[in-house]
N, C-alpha and C positions, 0 to 999 in steps of 0.2 A: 457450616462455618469452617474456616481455614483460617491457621497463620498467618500473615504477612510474610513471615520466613518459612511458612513451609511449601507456599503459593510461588516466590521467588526459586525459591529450590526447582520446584517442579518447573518453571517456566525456564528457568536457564538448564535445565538437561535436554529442555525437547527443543528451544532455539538453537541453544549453542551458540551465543554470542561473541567468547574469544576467538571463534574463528573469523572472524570480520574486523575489516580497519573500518569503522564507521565512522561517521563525521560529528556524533555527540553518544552520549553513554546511555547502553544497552541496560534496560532495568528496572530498579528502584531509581528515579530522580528526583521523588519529593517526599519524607516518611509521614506518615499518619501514624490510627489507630494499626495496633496487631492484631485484632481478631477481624479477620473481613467475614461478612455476609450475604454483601452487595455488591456487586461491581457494576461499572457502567463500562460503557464502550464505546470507542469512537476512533474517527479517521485522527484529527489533530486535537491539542489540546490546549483549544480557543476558550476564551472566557465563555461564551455562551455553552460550550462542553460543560463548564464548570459550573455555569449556573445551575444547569440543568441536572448535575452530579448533587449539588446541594439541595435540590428542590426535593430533588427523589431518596436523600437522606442513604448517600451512596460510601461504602467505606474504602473504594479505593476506584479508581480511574486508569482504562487499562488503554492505549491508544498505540497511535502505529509515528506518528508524529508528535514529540512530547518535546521538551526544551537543551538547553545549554549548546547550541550548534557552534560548531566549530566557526571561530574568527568574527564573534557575535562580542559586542558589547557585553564584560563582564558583570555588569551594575547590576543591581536588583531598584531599578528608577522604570518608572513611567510603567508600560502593560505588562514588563515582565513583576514589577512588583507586585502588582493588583492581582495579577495570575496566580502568585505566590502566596500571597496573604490570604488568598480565600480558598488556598488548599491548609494552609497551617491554621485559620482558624476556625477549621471544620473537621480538623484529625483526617484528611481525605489525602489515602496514598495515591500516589503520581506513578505508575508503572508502563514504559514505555519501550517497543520494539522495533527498530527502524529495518536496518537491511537484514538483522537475520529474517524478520516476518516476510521482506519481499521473498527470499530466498527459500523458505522450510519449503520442503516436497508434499507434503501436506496439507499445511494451513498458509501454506504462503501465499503472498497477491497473484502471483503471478499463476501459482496452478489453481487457484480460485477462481480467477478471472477465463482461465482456460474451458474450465467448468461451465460458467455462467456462458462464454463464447458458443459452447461447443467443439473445440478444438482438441484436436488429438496432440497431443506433446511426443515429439520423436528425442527431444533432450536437449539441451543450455547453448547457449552460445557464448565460445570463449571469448575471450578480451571484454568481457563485459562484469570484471570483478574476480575478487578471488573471496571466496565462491564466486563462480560465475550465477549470476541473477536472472540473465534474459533467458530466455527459455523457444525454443522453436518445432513446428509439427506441422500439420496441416489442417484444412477444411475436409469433413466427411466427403461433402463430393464439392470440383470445382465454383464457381460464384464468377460473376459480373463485380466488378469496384462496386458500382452503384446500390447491389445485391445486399454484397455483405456490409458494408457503410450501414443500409436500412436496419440493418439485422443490430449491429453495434447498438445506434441509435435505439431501437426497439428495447434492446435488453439494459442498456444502462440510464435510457430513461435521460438522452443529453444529447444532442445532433454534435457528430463528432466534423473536426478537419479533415476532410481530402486532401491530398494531393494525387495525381495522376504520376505515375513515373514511364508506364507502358499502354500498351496497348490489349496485352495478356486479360484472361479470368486472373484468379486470384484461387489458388488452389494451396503454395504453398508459404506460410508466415511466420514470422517471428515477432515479438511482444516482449513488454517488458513496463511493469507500471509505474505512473510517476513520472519524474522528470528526466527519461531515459531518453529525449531524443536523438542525442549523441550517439547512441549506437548503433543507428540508419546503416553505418559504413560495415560495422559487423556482420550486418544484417544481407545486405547487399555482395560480400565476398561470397557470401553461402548461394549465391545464388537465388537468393526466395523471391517469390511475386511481390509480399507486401510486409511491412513492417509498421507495428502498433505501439503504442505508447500513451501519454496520459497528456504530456505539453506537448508544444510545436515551438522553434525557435523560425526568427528569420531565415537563419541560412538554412532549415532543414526545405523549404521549397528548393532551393535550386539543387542541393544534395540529391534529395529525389528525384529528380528530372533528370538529372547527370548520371548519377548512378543505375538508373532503371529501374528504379523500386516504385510500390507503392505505398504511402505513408498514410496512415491514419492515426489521429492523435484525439483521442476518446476522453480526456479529459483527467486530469491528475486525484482530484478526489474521486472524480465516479471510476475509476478504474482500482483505486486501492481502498474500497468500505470491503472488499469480500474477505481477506485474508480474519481482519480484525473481526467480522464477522463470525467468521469457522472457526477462531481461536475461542473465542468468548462462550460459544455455544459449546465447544468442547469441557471449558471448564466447567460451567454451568452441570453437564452430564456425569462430569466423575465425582464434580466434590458436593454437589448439591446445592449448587448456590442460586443467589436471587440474580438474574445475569440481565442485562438489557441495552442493547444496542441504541445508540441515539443518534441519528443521521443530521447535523447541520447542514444544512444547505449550503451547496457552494459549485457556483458556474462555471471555476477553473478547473 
């Protein structure tokens, strides 16, 4: 068992949340009980998250995708209400970490995901945030597109987007999970063979093509459960708790 305040304590020294302008708040965003015992875990924190927090008789809910996003309807009307009401009338805390979890050098998505890849990390790619988030290294040895695609595929268990940019192996990459594929351009000054991500936007085809990159876009959920993963299992190990990941489904 943990505090509610002494769990937050600990998770804002190892995030470090003021160092990021994020687009909704770092944190506590819904209070429950204060004694936790149980956490649950998850990529967003979708109603069926929460069902599944109350089925399991969970004291708090720790996700990487939690609520109040910037330039969102203030209201507490319609899903955001239902969402609300069945954290407040179950005492079930709402604890949520957006860009510092992509970011942590540890438990973040991004070196998680590098993890799960296989990929060597050589370090960040700037303009991609302050902290910068994207992260860039290479493949142990060269690959074919079509090679490592399989391999993507294989390991996140989701057949990702291609796009071609060249005609190269794919030896050197950069990545960045979630809705990063805005930073193709980043990705591309550096020189690299290919650049990964979680969406695909229209324009990122003809980006790729133009720029000479190769884009693979692995899918926004399946590319960011590792971080929330490696955090949850962490706390689970220091403070004892009853910890449990819960994977919704979801094909974006």
């Amino acid at each position: 068992m943990i505090t509610r305040t002494e769990l937050l304590a600990y998770l804002d020294n190892l995030l470090e949340p003021g160092r990021f302008a994020d687009y909704c708040p770092n944190g506590l965003q819904v209070a429950g009980c204060e004694d936790i015992y149980r956490i649950i875990t998850g990529v967003t924190a979708s109603q069926a998250l929460l069902d599944q927090a109350v089925a399991m008789n969970a004291d708090a809910i720790l996700v990487h995708h939690g609520y109040f996003w910037r330039g969102e309807d203030a209201r507490l009307i319609g899903i955001k209400q239902q969402r609300i009401k069945t954290l407040l009338s179950h005492d079930i805390n709402l604890i949520a970490y957006h860009l510092p979890l992509d970011a942590h050098p540890e438990f973040g998505n991004n070196v998680q995901l590098a993890h799960q890849l296989g990929l060597e990390i050589d370090g960040r790619i700037s303009g991609t945030g302050e902290p910068a988030i994207a992260l860039c290294g290479c493949l142990s040895e060269p690959q074919s597109l079509d090679d490592f695609a399989n391999s993507v595929a294989d390991t996140l268990q989701r057949e990702p987007v291609v796009i071609a940019g060249h005609d190269r192996p794919v030896n050197t990459i950069g990545w960045c999970t979630g809705a990063a594929q805005g930073y193709i351009q980043q990705a591309a000054e550096l020189g690299l063979d290919a650049f990964l991500s979680g969406e695909v936007s229209e324009q990122t085809t003809h980006l790729a093509r133009e720029l000479g990159i190769h884009y693979i876009a692995a899918g926004h959920h399946a590319t960011e459960r590792y971080g929330i993963m490696a955090l949850g299992n962490h706390l689970a190990e220091i403070f004892d708790l009853d910890q449990q990941f819960v994977d919704i489904e979801n094909p974006v």
